[in-house]
N, CA, C and O of each residue as an XYZ file, in Angstrom:
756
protein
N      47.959      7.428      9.190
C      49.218      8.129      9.124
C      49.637      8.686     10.496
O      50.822      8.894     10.758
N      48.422      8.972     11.555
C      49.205     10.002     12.794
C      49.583      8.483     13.708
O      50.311      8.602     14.694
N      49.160      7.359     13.400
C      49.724      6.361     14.052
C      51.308      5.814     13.990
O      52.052      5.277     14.811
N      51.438      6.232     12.577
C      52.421      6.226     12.309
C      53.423      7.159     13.017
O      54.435      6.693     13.540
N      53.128      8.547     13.035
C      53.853      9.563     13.531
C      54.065      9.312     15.061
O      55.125      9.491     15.661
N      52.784      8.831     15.644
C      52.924      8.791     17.065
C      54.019      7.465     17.650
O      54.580      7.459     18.746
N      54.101      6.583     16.767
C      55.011      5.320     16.896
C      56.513      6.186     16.278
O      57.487      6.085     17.024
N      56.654      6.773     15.346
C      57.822      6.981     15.059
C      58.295      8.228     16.399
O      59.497      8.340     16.638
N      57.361      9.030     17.135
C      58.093     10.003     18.103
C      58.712      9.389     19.261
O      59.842      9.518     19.732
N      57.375      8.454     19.731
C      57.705      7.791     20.627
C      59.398      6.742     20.655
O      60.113      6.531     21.634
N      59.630      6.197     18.985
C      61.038      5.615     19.265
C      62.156      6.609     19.138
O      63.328      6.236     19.172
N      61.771      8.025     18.972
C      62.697      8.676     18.987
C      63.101      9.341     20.302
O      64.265      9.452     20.686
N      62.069      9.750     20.920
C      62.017      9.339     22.458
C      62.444      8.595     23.211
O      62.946      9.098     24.216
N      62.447      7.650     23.136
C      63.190      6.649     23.663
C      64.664      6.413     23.240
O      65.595      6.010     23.938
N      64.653      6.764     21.919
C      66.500      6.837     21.666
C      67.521      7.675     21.951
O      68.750      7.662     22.019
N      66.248      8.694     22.153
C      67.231      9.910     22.630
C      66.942      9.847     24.376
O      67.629     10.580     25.087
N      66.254      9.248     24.794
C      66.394      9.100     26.466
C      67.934      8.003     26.849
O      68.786      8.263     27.699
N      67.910      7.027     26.111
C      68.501      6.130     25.867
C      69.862      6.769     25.909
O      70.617      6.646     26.874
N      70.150      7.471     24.804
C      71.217      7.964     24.396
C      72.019      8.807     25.594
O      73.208      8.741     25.907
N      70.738      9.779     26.261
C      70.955     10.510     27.550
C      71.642     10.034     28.281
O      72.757     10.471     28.566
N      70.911      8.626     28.928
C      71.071      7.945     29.910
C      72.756      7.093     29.678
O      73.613      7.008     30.558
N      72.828      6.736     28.748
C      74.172      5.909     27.745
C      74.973      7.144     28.141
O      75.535      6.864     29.200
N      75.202      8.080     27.857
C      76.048      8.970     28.345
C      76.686      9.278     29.626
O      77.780      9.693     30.010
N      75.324      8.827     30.249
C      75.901      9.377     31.814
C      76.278      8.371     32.541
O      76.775      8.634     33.636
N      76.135      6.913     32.112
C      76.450      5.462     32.524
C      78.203      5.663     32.016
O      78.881      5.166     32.915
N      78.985      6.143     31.047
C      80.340      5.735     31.166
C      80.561      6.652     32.568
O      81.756      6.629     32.863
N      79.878      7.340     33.385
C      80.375      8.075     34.606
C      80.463      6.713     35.640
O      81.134      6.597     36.665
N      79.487      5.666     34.960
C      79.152      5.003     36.090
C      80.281      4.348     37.099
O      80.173      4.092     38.298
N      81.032      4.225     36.503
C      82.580      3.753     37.019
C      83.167      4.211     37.765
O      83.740      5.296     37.661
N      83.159      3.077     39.228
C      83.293      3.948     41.022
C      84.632      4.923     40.126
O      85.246      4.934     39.059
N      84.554      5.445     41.049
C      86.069      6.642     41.099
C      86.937      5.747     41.972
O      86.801      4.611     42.426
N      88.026      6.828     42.047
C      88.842      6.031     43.141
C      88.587      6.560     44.299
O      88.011      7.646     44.237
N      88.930      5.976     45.805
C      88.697      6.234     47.442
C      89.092      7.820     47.534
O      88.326      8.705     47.916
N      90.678      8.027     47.034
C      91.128      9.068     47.071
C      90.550      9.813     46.366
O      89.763     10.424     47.089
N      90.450     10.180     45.242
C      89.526     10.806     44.456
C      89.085     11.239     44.643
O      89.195     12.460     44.527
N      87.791     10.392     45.301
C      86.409     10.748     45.931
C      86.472     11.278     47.299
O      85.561     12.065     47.556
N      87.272     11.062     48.198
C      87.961     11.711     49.351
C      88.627     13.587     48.632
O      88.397     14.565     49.342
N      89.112     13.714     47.755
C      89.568     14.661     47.775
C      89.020     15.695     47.057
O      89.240     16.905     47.121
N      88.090     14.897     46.189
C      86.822     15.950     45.471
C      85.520     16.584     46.579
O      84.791     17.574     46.641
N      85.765     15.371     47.330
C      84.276     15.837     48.654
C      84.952     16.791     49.584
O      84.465     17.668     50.298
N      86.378     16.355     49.378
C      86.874     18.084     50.812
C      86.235     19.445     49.713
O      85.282     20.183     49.960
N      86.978     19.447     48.677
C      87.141     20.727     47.927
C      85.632     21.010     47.917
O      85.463     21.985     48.649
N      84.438     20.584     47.402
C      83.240     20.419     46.881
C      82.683     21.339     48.698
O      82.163     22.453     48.770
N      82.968     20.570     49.700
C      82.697     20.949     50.950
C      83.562     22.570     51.238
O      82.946     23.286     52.028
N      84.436     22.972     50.870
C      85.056     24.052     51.045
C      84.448     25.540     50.160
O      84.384     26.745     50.405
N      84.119     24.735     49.159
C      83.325     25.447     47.977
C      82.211     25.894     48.392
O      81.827     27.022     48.082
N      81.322     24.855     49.374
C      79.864     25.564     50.103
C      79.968     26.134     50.905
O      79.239     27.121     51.009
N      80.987     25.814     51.977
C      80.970     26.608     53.322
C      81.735     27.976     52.522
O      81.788     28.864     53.373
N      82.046     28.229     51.852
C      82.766     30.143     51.292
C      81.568     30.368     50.414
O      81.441     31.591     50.350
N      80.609     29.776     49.692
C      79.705     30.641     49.242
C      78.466     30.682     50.495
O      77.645     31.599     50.502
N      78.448     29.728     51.396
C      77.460     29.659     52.742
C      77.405     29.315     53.845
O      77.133     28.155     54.155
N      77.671     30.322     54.751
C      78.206     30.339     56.051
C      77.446     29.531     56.850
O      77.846     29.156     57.952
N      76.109     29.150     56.271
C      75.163     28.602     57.165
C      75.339     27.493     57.428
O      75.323     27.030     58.568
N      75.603     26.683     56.059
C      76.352     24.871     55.859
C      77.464     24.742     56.951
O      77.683     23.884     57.806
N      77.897     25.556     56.714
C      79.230     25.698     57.694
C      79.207     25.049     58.922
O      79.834     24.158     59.494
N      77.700     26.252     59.263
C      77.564     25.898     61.182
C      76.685     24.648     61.165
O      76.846     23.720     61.958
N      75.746     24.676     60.217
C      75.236     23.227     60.566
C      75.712     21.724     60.888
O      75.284     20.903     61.700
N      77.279     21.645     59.477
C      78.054     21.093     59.323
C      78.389     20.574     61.345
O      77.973     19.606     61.981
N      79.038     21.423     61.649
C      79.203     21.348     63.765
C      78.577     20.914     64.389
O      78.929     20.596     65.525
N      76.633     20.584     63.637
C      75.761     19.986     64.745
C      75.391     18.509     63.923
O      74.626     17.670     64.397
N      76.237     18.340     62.321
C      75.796     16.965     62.064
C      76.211     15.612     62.434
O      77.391     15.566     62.785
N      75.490     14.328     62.463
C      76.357     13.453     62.757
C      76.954     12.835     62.206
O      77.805     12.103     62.712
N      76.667     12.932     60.744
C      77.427     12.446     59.362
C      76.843     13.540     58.089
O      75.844     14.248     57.962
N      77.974     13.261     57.309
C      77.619     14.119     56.117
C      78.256     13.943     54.558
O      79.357     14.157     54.051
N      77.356     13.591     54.228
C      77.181     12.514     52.683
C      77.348     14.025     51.664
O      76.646     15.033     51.588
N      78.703     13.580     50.924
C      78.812     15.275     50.109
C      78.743     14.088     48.530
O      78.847     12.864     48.460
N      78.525     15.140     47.460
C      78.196     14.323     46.228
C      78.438     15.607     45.514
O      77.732     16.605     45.373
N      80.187     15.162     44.913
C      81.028     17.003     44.534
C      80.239     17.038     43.211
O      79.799     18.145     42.901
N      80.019     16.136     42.483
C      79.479     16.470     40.401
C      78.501     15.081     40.521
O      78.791     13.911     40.769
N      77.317     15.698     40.256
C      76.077     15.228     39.650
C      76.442     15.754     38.229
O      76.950     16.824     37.893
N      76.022     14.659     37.477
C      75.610     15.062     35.971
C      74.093     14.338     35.680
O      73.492     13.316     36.012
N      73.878     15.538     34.847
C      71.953     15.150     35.065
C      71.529     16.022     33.416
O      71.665     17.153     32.948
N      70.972     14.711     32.982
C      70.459     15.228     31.216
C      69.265     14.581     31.000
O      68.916     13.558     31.590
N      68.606     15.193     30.123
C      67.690     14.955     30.119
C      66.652     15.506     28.356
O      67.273     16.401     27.783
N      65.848     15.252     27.894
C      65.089     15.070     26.830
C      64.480     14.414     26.880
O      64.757     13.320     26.390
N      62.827     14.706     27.708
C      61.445     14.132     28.084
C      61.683     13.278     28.994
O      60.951     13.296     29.983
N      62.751     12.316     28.913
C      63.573     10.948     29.869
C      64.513     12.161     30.230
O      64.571     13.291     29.746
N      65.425     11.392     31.515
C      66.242     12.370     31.783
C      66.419     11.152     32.757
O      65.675     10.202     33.003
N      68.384     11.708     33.500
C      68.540     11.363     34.249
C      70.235     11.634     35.214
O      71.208     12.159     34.673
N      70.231     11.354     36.045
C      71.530     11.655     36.731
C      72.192     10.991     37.402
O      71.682     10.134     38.124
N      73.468     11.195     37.353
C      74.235     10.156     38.830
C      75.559     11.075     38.800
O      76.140     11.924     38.124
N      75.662     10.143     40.291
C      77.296     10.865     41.085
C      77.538      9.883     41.814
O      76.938      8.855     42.129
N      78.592     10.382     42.058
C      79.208      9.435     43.252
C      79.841     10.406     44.495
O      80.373     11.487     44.242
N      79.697      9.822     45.995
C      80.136     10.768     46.909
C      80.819      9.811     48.043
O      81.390      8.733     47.879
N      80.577     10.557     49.268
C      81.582     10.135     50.145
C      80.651     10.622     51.508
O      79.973     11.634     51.691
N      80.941      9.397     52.403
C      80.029      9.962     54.066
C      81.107      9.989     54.729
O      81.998      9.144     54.808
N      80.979     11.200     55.309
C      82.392     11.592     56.254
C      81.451     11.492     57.705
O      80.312     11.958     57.661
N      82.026     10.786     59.172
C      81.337     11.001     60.300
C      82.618     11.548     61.202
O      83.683     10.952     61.359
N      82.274     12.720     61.704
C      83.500     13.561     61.853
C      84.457     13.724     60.999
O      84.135     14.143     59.887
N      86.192     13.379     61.341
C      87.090     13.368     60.420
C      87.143     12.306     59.410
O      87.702     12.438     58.322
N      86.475     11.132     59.856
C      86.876     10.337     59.400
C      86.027     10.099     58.066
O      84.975     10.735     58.132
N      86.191      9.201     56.583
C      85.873      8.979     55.318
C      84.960      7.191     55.902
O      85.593      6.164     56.148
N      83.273      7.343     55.988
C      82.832      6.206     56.512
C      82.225      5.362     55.165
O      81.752      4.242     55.360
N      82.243      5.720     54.307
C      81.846      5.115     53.221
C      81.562      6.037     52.092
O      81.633      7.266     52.067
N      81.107      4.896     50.836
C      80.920      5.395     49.458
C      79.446      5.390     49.010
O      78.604      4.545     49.318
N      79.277      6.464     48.240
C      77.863      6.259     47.756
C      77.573      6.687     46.256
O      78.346      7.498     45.745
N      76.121      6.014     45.250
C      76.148      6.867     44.472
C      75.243      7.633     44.566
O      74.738      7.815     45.673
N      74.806      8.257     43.520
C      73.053      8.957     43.691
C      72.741      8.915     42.282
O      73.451      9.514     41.474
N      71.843      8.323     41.971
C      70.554      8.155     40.891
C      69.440      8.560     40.816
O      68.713      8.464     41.805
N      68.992      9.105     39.686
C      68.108      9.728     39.827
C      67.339      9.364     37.983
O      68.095      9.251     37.018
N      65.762      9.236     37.844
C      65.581      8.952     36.076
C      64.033     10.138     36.623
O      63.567     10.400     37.732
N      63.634     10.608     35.126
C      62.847     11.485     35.275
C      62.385     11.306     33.984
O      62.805     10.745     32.972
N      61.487     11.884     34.269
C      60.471     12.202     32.614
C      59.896     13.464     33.075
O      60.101     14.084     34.118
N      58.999     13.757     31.904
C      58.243     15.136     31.503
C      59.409     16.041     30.982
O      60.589     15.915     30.654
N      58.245     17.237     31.101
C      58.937     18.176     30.098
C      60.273     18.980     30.911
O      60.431     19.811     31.806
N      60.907     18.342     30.191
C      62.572     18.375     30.649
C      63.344     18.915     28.977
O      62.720     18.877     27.916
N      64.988     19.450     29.141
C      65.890     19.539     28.059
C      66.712     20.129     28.936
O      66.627     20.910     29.884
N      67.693     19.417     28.236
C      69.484     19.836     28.679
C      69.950     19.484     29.225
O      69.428     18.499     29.747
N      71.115     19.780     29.622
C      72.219     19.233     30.805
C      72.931     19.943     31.565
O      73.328     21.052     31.207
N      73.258     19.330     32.947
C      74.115     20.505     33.639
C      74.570     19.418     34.773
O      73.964     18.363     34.961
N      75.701     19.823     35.482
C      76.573     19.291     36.909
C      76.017     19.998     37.902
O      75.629     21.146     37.686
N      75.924     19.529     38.892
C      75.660     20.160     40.425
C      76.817     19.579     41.390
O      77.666     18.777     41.003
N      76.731     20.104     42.719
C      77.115     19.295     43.436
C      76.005     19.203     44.913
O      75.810     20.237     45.551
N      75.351     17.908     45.334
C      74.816     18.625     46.853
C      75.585     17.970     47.618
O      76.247     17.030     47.177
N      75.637     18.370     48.972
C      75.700     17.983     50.461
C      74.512     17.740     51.447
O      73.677     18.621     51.654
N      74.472     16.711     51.952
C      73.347     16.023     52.977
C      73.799     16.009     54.494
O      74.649     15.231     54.925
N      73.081     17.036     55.319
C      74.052     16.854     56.567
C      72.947     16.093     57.521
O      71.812     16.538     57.690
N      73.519     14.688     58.216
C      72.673     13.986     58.727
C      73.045     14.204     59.951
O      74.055     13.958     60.610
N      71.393     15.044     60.259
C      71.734     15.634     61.421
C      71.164     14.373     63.143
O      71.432     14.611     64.320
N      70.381     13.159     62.584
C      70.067     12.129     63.721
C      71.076     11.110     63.789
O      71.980     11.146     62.955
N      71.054     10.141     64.724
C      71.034      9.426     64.589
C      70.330      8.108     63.382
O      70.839      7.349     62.557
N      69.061      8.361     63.813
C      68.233      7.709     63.234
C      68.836      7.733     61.982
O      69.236      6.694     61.457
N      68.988      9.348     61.201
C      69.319      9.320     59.719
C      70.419      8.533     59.796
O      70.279      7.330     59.576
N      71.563      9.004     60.083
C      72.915      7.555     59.836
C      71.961      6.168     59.697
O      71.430      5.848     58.633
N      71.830      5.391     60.966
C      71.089      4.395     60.996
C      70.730      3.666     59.705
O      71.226      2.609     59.315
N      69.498      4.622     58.914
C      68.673      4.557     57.745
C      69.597      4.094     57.179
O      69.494      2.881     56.992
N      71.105      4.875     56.560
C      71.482      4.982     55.623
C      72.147      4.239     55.519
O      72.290      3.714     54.415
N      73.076      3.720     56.906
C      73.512      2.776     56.855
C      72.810      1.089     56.879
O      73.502      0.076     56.982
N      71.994      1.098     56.814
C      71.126      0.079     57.278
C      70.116     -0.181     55.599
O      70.007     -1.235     54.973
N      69.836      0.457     55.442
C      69.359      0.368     54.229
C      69.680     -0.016     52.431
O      70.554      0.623     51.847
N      69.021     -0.902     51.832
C      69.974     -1.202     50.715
C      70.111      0.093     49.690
O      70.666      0.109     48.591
N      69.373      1.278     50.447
C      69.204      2.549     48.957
C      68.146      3.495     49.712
O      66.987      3.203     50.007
N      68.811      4.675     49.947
C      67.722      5.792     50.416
C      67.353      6.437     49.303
O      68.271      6.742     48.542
N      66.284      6.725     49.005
C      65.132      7.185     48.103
C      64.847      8.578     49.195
O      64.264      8.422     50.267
N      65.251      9.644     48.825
C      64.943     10.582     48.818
C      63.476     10.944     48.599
O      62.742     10.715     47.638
N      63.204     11.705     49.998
C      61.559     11.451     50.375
C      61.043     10.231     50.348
O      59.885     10.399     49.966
N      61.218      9.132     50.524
C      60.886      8.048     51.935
C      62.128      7.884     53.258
O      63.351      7.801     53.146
N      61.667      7.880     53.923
C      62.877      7.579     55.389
C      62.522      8.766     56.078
O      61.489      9.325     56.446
N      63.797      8.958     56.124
C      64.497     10.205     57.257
C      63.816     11.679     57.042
O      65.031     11.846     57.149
N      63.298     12.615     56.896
C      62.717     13.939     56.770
C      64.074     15.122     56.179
O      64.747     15.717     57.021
N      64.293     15.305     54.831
C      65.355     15.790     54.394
C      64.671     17.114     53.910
O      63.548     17.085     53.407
N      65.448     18.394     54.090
C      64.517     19.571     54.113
C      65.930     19.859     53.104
O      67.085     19.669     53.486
N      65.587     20.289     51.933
C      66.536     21.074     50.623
C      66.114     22.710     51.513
O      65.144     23.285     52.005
N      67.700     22.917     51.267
C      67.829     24.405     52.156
C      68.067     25.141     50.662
O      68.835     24.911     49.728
N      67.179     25.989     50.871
C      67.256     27.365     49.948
C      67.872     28.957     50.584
O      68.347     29.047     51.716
N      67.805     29.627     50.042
C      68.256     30.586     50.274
C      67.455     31.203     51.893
O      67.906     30.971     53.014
N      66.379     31.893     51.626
C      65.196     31.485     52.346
C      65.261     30.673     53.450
O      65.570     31.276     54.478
N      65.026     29.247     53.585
C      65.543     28.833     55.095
C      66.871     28.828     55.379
O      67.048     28.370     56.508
N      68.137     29.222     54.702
C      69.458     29.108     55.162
C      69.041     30.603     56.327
O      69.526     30.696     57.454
N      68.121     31.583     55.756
C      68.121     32.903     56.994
C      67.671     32.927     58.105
O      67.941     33.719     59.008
N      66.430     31.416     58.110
C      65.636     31.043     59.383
C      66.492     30.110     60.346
O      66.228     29.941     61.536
N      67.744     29.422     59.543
C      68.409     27.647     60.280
C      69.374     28.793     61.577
O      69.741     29.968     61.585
N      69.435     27.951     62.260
C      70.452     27.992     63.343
C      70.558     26.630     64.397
O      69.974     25.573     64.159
N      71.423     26.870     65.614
C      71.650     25.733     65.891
C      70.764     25.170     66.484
O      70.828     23.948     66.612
N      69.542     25.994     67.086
C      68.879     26.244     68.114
C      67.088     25.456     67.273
O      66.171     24.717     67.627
N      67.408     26.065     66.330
C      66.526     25.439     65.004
C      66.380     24.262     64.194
O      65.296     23.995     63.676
N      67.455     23.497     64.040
C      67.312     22.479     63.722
C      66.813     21.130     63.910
O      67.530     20.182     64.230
N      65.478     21.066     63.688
C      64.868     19.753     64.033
C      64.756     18.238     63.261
O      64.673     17.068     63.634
N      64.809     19.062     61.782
C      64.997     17.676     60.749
C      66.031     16.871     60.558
O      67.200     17.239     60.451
N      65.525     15.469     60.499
C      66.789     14.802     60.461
C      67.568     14.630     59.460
O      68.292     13.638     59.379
N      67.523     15.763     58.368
C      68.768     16.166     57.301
C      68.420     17.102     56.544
O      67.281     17.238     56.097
N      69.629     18.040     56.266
C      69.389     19.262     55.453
C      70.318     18.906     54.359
O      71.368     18.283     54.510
N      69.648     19.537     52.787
C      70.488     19.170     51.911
C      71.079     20.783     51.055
O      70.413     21.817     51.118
N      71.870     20.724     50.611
C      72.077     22.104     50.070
C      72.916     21.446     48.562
O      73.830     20.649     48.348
N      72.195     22.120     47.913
C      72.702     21.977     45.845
C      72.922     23.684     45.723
O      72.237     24.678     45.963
N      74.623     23.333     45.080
C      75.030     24.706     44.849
C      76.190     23.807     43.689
O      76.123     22.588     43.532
N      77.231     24.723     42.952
C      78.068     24.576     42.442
C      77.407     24.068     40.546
O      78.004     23.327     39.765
N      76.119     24.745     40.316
C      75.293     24.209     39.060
C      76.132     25.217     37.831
O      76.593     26.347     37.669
N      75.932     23.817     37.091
C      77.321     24.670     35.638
C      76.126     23.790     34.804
O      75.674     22.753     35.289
N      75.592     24.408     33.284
C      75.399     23.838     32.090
C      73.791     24.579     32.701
O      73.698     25.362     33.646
N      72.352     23.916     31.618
C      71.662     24.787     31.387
C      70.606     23.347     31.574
O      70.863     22.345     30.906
N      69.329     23.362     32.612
C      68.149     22.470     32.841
C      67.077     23.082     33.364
O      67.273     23.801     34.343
N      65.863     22.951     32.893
C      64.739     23.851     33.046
C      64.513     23.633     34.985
O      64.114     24.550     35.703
N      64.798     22.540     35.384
C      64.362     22.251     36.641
C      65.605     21.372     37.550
O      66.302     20.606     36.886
N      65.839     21.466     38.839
C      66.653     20.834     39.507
C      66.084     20.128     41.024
O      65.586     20.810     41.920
N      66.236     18.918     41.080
C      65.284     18.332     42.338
C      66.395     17.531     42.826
O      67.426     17.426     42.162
N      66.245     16.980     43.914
C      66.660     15.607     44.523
C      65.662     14.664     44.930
O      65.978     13.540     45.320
N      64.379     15.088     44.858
C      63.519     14.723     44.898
C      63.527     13.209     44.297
O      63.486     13.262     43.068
N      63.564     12.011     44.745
C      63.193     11.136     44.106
C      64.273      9.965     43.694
O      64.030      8.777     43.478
N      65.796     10.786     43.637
C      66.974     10.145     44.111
C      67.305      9.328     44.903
O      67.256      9.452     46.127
N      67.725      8.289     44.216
C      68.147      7.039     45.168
C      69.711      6.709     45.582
O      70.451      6.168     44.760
N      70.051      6.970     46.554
C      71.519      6.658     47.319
C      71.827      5.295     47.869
O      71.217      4.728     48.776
N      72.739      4.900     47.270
C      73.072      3.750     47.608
C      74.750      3.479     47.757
O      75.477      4.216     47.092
N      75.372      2.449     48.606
C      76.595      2.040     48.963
C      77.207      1.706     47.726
O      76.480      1.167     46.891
N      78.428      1.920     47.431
C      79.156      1.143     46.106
C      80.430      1.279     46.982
O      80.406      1.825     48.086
N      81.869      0.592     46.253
C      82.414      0.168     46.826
C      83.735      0.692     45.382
O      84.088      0.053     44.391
N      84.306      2.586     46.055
C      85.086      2.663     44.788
C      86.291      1.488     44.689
O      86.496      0.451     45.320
N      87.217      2.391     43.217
C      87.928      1.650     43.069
C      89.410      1.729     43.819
O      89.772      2.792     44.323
N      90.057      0.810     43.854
C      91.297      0.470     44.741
C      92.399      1.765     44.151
O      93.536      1.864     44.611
């Protein structure tokens, strides 16, 4: 009988990861250029007034990959995506999404938004050069917390990218980028 039980959790597990994941796939659909151009200003305006620090870093990056709404759910499976925009200076240099699948003990759902400020060369390079950055392999990306936003300055910055997640709405035991994969897509016209 517990064979039974353990086969029946497990497909419920899976239907409800399934189901998770099925949800967050009708997002999957590029946005439009503009869109995504005009959600990554606001999303970027939104961090630099709650954090002055993004701000100044923002002045020493050489590109900067903003990603305004992550949606990320989860039940044991879990998972997330967005879509963003790499700005190098003024200009809009491409599209990206971000993916992310997870397991363990996970429940719920919620939106974020982060920003990635690529502060090398090298990092552009990677990103451009690469079919999908995987977060923690490549470039050395340091998630700024509260905590090092008091230590960063200009004088300080050695890693070749700082990421900052702010703008979190809905309710998830845990929040990472850890493990997220970024890749080129090509919105819609």
């Amino acid at each position: 009988m517990t064979k039974i039980r353990r086969t029946l959790n497990k497909a419920l597990l899976v239907a409800v990861a399934t189901f998770s994941l099925g949800a967050m796939s009708g997002q999957a659909n590029a946005a439009s250029a503009e869109d995504l151009n005009k959600d990554a200003a606001q999303a970027l305006q939104i961090l630099y007034k709650s954090n002055p620090v993004a701000e100044s870093i923002a002045k020493n990056a050489r590109a900067i990959l903003v990603f305004p709404k992550i949606i990320k759910a989860g039940l044991v499976f879990g998972g997330s995506y967005g879509e963003g925009v790499l700005t190098k200076g003024t200009h809009f240099a491409g599209y990206y999404n971000s993916v992310s699948a997870s397991w363990g003990w996970q429940a719920g759902a919620e939106s974020y938004a982060y920003v990635v400020f690529l502060m090398s060369d090298k990092a552009v390079k990677y990103l451009d050069k690469s079919k999908g950055w995987e977060i923690g392999v490549g470039p050395t990306v340091v998630v700024v917390n509260e905590g090092i936003a008091k230590n960063l300055s200009s004088s300080t910055l050695k890693d070749d990218a700082y990421a900052f997640i702010f703008d979190q709405q809905g309710l998830m035991a845990s929040l990472s980028i850890e493990g997220t994969k970024i890749s080129r897509i090509k919105p819609k016209s």
